[in-house]
NUGU-87611 format. One record per residue (C-alpha): residue number from 1; residue in one letter; x, y negated, z. Coordinates in nm, 4 decimals. Layout:
# NUGU-87611
   num   residuo          x          y          z
   NUM         A          X          Y          Z
...
# end
This chain:
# NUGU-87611
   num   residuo          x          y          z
     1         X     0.0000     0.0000     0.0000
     2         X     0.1502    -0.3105    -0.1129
     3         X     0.1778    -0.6391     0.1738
     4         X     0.2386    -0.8781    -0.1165
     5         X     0.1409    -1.2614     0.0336
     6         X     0.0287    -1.4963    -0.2542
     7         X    -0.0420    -1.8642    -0.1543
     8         X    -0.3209    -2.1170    -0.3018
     9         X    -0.4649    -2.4628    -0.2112
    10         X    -0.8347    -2.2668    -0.2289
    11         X    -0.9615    -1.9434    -0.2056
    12         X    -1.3141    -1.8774    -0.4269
    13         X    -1.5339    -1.5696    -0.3045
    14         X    -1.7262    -1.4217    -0.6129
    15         X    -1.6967    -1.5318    -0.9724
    16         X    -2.0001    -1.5685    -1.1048
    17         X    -2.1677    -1.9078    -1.2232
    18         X    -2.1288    -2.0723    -0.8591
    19         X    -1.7494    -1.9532    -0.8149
    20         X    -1.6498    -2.0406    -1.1928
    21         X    -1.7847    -2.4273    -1.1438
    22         X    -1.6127    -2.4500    -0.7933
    23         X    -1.3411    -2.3121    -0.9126
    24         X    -1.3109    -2.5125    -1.2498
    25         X    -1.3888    -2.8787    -1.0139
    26         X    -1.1118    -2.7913    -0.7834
    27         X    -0.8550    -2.6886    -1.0694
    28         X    -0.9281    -3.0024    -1.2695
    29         X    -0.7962    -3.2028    -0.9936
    30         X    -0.4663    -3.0306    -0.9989
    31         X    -0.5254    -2.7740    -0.6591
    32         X    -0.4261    -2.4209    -0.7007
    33         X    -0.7158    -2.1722    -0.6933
    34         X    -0.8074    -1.8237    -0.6719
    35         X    -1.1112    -1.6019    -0.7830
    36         X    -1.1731    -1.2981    -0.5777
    37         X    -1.4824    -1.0807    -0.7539
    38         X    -1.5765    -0.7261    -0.6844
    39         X    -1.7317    -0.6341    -1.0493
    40         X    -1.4647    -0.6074    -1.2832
    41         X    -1.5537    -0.8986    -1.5021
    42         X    -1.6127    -1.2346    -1.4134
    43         X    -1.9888    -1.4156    -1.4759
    44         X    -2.1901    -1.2695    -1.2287
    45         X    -2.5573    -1.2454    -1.3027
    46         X    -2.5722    -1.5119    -1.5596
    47         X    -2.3957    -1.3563    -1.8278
    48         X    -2.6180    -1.0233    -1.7967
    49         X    -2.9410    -1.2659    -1.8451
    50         X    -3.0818    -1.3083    -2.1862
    51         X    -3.2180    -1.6862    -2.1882
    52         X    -3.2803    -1.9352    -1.8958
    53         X    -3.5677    -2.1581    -1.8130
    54         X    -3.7046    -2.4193    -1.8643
    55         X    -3.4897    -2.5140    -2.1857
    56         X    -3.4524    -2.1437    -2.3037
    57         X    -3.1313    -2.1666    -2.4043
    58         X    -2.8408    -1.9108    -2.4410
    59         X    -2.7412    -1.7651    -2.1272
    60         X    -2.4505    -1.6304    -2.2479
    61         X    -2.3372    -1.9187    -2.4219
    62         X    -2.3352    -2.1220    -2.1277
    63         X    -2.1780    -1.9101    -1.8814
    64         X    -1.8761    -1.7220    -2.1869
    65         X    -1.6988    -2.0599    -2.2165
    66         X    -1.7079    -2.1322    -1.8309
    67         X    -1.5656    -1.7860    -1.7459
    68         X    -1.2762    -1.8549    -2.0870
    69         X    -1.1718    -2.1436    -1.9263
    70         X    -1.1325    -2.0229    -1.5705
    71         X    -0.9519    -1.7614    -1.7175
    72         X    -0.7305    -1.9853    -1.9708
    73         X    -0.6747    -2.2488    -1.6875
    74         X    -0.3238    -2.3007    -1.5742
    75         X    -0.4352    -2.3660    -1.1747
    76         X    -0.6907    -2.0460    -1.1822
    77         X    -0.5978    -1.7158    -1.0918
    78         X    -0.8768    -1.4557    -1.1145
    79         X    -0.9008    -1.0939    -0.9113
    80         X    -1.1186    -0.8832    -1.0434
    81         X    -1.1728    -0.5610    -0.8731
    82         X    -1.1167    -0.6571    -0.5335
    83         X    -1.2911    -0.6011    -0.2557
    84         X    -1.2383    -0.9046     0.0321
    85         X    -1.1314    -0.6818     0.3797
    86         X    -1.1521    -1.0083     0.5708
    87         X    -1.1227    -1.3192     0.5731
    88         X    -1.0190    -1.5411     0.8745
    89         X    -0.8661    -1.8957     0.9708
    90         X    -0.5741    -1.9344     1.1714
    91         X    -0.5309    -2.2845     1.2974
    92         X    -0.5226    -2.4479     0.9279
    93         X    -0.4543    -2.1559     0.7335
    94         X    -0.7063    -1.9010     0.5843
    95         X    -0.5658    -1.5797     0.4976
    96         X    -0.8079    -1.3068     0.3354
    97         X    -0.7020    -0.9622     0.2826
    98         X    -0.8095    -0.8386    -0.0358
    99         X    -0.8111    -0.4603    -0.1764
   100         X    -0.7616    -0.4055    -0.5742
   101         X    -1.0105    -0.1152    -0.6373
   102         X    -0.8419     0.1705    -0.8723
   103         X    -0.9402     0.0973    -1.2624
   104         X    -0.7130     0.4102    -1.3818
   105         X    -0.5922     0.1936    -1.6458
   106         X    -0.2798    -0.0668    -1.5495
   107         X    -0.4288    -0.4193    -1.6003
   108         X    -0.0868    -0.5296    -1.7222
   109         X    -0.0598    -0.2763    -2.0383
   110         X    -0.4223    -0.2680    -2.0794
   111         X    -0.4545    -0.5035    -2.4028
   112         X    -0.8583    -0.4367    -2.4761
   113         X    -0.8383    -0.2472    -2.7970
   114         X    -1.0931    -0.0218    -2.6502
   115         X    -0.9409     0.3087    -2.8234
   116         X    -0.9864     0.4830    -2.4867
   117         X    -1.3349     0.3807    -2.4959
   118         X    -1.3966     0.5043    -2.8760
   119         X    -1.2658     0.7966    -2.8544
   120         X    -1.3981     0.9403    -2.4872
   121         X    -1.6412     1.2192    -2.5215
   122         X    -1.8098     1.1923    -2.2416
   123         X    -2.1381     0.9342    -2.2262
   124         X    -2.3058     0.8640    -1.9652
   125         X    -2.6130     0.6065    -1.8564
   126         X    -2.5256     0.2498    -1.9277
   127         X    -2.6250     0.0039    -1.6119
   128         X    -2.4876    -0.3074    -1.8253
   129         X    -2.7879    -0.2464    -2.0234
   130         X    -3.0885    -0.1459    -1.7542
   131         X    -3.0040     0.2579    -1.8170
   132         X    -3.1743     0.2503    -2.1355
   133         X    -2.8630     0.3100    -2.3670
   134         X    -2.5175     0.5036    -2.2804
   135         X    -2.1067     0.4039    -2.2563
   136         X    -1.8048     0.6040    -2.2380
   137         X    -1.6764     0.7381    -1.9067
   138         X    -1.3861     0.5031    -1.9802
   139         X    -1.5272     0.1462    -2.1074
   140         X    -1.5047    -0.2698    -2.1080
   141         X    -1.8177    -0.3477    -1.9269
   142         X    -1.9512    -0.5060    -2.2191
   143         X    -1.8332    -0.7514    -2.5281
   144         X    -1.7270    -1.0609    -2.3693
   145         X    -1.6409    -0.9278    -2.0401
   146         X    -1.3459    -1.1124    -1.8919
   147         X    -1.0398    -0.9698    -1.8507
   148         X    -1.0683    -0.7342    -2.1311
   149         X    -0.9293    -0.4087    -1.9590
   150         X    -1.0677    -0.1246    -1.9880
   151         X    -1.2308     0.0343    -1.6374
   152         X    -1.2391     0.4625    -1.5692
   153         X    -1.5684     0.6205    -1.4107
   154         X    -1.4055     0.8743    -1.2160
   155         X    -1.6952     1.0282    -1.0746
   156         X    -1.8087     1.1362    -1.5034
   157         X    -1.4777     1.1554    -1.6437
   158         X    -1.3706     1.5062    -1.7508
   159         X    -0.9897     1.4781    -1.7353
   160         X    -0.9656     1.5626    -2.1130
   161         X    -0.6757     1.3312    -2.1623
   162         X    -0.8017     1.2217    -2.4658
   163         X    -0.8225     0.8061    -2.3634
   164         X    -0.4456     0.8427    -2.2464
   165         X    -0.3123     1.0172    -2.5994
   166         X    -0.4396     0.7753    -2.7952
   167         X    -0.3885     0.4348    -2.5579
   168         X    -0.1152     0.2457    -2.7726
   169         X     0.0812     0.1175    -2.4722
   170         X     0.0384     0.3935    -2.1914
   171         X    -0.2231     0.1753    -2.0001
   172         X    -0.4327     0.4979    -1.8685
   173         X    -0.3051     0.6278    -1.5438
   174         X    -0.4998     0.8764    -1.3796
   175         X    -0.3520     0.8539    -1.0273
   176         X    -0.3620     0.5109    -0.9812
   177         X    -0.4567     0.4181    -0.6018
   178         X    -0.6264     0.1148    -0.4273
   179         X    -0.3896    -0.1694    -0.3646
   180         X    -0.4001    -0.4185    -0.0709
   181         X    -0.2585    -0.7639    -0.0688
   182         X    -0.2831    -1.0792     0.1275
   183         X    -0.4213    -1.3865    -0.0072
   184         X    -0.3791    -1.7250     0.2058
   185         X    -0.5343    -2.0890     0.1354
   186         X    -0.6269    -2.3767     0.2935
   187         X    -0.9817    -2.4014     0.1988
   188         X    -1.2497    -2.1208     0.0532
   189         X    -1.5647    -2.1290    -0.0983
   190         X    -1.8232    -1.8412    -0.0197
   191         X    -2.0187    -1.7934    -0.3617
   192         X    -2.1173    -1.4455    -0.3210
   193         X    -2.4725    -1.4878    -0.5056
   194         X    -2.7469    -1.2384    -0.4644
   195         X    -2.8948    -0.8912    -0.5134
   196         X    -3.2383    -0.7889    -0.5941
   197         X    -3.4418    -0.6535    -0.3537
   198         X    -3.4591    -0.2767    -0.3558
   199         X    -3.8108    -0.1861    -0.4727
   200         X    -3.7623     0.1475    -0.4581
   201         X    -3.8250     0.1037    -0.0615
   202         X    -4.1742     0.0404    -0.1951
   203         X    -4.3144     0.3819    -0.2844
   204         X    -4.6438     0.2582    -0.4043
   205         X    -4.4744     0.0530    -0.6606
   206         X    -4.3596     0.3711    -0.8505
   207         X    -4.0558     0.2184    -0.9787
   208         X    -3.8120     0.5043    -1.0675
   209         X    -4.0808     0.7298    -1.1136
   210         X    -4.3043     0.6120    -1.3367
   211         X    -4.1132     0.5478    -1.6879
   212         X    -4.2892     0.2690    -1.7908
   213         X    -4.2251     0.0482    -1.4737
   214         X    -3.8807    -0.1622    -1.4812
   215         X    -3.7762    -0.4231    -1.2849
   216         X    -3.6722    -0.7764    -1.4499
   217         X    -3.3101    -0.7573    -1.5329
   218         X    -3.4008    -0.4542    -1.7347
   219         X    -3.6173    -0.6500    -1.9307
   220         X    -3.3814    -0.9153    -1.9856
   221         X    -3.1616    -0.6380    -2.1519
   222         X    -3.4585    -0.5498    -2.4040
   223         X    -3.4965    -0.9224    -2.4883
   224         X    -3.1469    -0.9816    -2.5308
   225         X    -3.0181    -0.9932    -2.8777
   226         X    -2.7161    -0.7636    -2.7930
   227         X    -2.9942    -0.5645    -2.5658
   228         X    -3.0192    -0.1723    -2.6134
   229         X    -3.2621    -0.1134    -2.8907
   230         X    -3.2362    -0.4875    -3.1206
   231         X    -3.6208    -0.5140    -3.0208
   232         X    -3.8733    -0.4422    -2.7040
   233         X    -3.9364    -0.1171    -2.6593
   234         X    -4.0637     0.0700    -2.3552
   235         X    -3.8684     0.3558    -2.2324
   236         X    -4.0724     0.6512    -2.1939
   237         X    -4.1539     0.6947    -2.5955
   238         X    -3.9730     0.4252    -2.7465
   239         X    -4.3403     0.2815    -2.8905
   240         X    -4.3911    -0.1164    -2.8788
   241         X    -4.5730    -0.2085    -2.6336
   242         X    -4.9550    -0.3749    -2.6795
   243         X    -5.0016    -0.4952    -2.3365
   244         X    -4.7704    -0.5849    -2.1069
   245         X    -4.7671    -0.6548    -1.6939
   246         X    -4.5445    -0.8627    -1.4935
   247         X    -4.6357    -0.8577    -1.1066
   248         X    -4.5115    -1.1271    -0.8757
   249         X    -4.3855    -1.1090    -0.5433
   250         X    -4.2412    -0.7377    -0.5746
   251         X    -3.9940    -0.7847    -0.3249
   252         X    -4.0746    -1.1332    -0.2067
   253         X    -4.3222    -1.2964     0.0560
   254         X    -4.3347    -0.8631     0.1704
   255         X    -4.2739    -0.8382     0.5570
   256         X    -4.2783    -0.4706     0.4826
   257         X    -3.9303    -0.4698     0.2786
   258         X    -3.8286    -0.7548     0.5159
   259         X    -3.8386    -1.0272     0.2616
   260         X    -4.0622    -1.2692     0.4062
   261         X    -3.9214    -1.5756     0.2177
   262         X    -4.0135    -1.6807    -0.1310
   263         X    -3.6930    -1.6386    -0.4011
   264         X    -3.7995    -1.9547    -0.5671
   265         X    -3.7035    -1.8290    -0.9209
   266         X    -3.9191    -1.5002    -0.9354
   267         X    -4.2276    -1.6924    -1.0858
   268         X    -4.0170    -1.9038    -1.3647
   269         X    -3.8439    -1.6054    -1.5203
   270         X    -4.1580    -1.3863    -1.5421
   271         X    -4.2903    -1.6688    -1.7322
   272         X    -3.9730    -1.7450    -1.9672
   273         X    -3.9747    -1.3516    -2.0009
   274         X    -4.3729    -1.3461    -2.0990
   275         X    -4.2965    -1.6328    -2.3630
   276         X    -4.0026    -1.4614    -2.5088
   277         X    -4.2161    -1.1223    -2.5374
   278         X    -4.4957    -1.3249    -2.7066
   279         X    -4.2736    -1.4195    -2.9911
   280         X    -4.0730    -1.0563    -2.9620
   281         X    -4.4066    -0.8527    -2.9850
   282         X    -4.6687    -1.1323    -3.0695
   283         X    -4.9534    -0.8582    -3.1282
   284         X    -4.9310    -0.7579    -2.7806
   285         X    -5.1274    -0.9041    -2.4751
   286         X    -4.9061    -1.0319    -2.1956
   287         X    -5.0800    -1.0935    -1.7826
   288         X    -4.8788    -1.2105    -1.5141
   289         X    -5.0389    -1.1216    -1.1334
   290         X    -4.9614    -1.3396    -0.9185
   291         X    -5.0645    -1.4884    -0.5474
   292         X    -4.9368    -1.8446    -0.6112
   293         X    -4.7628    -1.9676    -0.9173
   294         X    -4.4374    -2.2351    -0.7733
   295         X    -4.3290    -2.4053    -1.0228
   296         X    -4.0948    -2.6682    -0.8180
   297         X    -3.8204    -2.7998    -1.0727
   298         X    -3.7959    -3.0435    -1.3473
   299         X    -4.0420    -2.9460    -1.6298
   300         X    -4.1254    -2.5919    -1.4496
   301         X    -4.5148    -2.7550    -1.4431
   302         X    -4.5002    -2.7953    -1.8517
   303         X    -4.3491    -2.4603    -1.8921
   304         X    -4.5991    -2.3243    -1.7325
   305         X    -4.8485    -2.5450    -1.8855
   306         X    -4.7270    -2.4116    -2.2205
   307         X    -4.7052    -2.0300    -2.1514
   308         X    -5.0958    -2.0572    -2.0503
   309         X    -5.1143    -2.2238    -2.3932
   310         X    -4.9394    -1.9800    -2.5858
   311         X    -5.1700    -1.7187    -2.4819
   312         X    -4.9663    -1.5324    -2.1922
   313         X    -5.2920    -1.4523    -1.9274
   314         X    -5.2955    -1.5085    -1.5726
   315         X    -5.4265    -1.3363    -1.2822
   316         X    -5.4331    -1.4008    -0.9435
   317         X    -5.4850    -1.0378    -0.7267
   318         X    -5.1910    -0.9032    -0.5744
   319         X    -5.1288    -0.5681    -0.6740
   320         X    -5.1035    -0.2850    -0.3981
   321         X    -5.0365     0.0285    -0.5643
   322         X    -4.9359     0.1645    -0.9480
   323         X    -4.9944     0.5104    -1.0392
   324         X    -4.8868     0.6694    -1.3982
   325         X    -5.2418     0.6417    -1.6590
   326         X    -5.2969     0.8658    -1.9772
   327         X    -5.0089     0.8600    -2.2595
   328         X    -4.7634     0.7025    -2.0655
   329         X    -4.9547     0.3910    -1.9829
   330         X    -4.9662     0.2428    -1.6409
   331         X    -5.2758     0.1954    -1.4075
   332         X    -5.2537    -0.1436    -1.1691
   333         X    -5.4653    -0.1129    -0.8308
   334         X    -5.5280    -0.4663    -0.7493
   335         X    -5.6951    -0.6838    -0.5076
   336         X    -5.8718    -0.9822    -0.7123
   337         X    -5.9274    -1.3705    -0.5513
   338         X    -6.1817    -1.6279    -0.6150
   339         X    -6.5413    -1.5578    -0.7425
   340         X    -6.4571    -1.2512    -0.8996
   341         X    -6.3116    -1.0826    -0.6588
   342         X    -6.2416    -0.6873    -0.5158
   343         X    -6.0572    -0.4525    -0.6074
   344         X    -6.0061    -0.3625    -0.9735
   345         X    -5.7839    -0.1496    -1.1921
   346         X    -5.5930    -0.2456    -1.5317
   347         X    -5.4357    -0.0582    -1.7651
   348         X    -5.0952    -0.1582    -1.9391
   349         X    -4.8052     0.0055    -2.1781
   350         X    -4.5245    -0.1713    -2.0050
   351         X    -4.4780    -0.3289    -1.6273
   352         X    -4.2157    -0.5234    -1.5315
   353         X    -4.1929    -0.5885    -1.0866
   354         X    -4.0413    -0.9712    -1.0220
   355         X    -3.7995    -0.8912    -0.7807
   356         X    -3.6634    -1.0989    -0.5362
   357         X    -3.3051    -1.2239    -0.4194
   358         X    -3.1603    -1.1033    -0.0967
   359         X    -2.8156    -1.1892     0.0226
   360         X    -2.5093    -1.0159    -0.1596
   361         X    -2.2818    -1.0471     0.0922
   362         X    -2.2425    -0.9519     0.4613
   363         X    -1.9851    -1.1606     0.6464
   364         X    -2.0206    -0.9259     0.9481
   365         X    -1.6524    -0.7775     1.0496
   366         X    -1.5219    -0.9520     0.7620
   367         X    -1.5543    -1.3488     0.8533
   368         X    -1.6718    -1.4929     1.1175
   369         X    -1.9156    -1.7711     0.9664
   370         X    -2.2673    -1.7383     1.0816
   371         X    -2.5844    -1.5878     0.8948
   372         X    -2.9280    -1.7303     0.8832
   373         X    -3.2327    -1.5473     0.9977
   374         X    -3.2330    -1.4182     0.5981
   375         X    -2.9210    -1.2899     0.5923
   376         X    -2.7716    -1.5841     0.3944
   377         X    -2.4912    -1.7846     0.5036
   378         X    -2.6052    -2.0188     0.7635
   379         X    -2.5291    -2.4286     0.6588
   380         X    -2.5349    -2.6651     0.9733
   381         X    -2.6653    -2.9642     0.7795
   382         X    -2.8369    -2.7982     0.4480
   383         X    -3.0321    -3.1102     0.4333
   384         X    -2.7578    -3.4037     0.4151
   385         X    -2.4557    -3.1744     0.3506
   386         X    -2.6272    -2.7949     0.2156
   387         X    -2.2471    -2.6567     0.1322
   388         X    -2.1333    -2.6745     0.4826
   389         X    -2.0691    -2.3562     0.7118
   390         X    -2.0042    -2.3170     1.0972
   391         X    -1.6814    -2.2643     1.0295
   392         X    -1.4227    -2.5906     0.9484
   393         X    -1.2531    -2.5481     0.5768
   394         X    -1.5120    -2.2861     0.4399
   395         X    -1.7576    -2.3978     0.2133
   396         X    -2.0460    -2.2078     0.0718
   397         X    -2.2204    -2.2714    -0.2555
   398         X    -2.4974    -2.1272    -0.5044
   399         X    -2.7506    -1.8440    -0.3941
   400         X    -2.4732    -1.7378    -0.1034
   401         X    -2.6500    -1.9635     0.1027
   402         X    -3.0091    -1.8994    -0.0124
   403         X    -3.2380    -1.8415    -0.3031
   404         X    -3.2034    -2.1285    -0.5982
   405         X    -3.2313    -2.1176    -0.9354
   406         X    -2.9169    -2.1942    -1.1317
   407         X    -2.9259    -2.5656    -1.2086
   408         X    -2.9300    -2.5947    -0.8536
   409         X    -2.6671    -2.3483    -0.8019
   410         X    -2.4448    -2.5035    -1.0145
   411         X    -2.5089    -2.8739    -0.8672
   412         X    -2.4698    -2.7222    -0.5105
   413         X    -2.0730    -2.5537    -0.6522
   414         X    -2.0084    -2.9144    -0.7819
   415         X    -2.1241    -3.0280    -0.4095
   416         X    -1.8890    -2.7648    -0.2573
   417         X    -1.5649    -2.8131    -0.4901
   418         X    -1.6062    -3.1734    -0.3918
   419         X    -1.5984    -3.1050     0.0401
   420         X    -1.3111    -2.8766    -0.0422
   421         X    -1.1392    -3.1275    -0.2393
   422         X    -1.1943    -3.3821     0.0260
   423         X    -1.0898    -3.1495     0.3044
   424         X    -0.7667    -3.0620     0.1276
   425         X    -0.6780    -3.4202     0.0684
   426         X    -0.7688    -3.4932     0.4198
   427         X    -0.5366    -3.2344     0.5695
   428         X    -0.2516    -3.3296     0.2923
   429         X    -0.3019    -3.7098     0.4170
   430         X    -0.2397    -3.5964     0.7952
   431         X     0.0427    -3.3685     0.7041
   432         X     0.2154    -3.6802     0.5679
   433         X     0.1558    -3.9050     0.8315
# end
């Protein structure tokens, strides 16, 4: 195990769209930064998103050039990989100690000409694209991933030795081990973003057991242009689908996953997903369920003004239980509100649950900053100063701190790259004196 100590002005914690805009502030004004992610790209959840609302523009090609030029910049160093051991402050130094998971493949000789990857045998289910299509046991995570080295799935790979014969400059190495180093700073930013709740805690919803029910990252997969089948599909027969189901809340506002809060964003992408399946599959007849529709940013109000006007249906019933209906369609059991209310049933070819955000990181025996009664990182001011932690020099920015959509993410990482700047110049200042 290596004890190699690397020193920066700032330590970043996760590299997706909230670590890549801190990290891109601070290195524009000259400090010395590095990236610590666990997946082994940079972009986080951005870059796996088709389009984003209101504007429905490219999600991809707003967060590609943001992750090139973190990884271009002179004053960024990215590690990819790595889990973060701990992280702790000794009077004005932070020191983290990071672990560089085992790829099987040496980053250094790895040069992304994917040979290993086109000539493995073995395929297995591809999560990069929702499970719906397959990669190699040895594979880039997908096109634009960032670095471009190639990653081994021990737990599928056959030990053919196939990716290794034909690897041009000996990159594969199949007993390569985990790798610890120290990393020390004098600031850090905690942008650890989010996960999505875990619906398959709730049974009734029948997600991984009926076919036809996926959650909403898989369906950003079938929208996206570079998705698994070039068009919407659903997964059971591969037949386009003529009505379609999005139901709200599916691990949000739900004491009984113990997700009380609302994720804020849940509502606005089932709608920018329902008007990008209306122009996908334009025959087909689109219903969002909902308990209250929260459309809180800038324009949110006309986007969903126009979805209502391009057809997409909505209905307010919260949904209690799915069960699988006759060739492969799937039966809603819902609870209707206003004058026509009780409980119904609906039928639909495709259902897609809006799942929530819970916190993606836990600080516990890692770092000793504080979490909220969500699970997020706690900020002591989060009205007047929302990037501030409980713990002097550390920063935290984006959905590390609590649900937000990404304009305000990416505001909030400008709001953190500035403190840390400030801090930094602060401590240089007294240094001096």
């Amino acid at each position: 195990m290596s004890t190699n100590k690397i020193e920066f002005d700032a330590l970043v914690v996760g590299g997706g769209i909230a670590g890549l805009q801190t990290a891109l502030d601070l290195a524009d004004q000259d400090f010395k930064v590095a990236i610590v992610e666990r997946d082994a790209t940079i972009g986080g959840k951005m870059i796996r998103l088709s389009k984003v609302f209101p504007t429905l523009d490219c999600a991809s090609c707003i967060t590609t050039p943001k992750m090139s030029a973190a990884a271009h910049h002179p004053n960024i160093t990215s590690f990819t990989y790595c889990e973060l051991q701990s992280l702790k402050k000794t009077g004005g130094e932070i020191t983290a100690l990071v672990t560089q998971k085992a790829r099987f493949v040496d980053e250094i000789k790895c040069i992304g000409c994917r040979q290993c990857e086109y000539n493995c045998p073995v395929f297995v289910s591809d999560e990069e694209q929702g499970g719906f299509a397959a990669r190699k046991a040895i594979y880039i995570p997908f096109s634009n991933a960032i670095p471009q080295v190639a990653l081994m799935d021990v737990e599928n790979c056959t030990l053919c030795g196939k990716c290794a014969k034909v690897c041009p400059t000996n990159a594969v190495d199949y007993f390569q081990k985990p790798e610890s180093f120290t990393l020390t700073a004098k600031t850090a930013v905690i942008t650890t973003g989010f996960e999505f709740t875990p619906v398959e805690d709730k049974q009734q919803y029948g997600y991984g057991e009926i076919p036809n029910v996926i959650n909403a990252l898989q369906m950003e997969r079938l929208l996206a242009p570079h998705g698994p089948y070039n068009r919407v599909l659903r997964p059971s027969d591969g037949m386009e689908p003529d009505s379609i189901a999005f139901i709200q809340c599916a691990g949000s506002r739900d004491k009984s996953m113990g997700v009380s809060y609302c994720s804020r964003v849940c509502c606005m992408y089932a709608i920018k997903q329902a008007m990008l399946l209306s122009g996908a599959v334009p025959m087909a007849d689109i219903a969002i369920y909902y308990m209250d529709i929260r459309a809180f940013g800038k324009g949110y109000e006309q986007f969903y003004q126009n979805s209502k006007a391009m057809g997409v249906e909505f209905i307010k019933g919260k949904v209690a239980t799915i069960d699988p209906g006759e060739n492969g369609s799937v039966k809603l059991h819902y609870e209707a509100q206003g004058k026509d209310g009780g409980v119904k049933t609906a039928e639909h070819d495709l259902v897609i649950l809006s799942l929530g955000m819970v916190a993606g990181w836990n600080p516990e025996n890692v770092c000793a900053v504080s979490k909220g009664d969500d699970a997020f990182i706690k900020t002591i001011q989060p009205k007047i100063a929302p990037t501030l932690t409980d713990m002097e020099g550390i920063f935290v920015a984006g959905v590390a701190a609590g649900p937000k959509d990404i304009v305000d993410t990416i505001v909030e990482a400008g709001a953190a790259a500035m403190e840390a700047s400030n801090y930094l110049t602060k401590r240089r200042r007294k240094l001096a004196a």
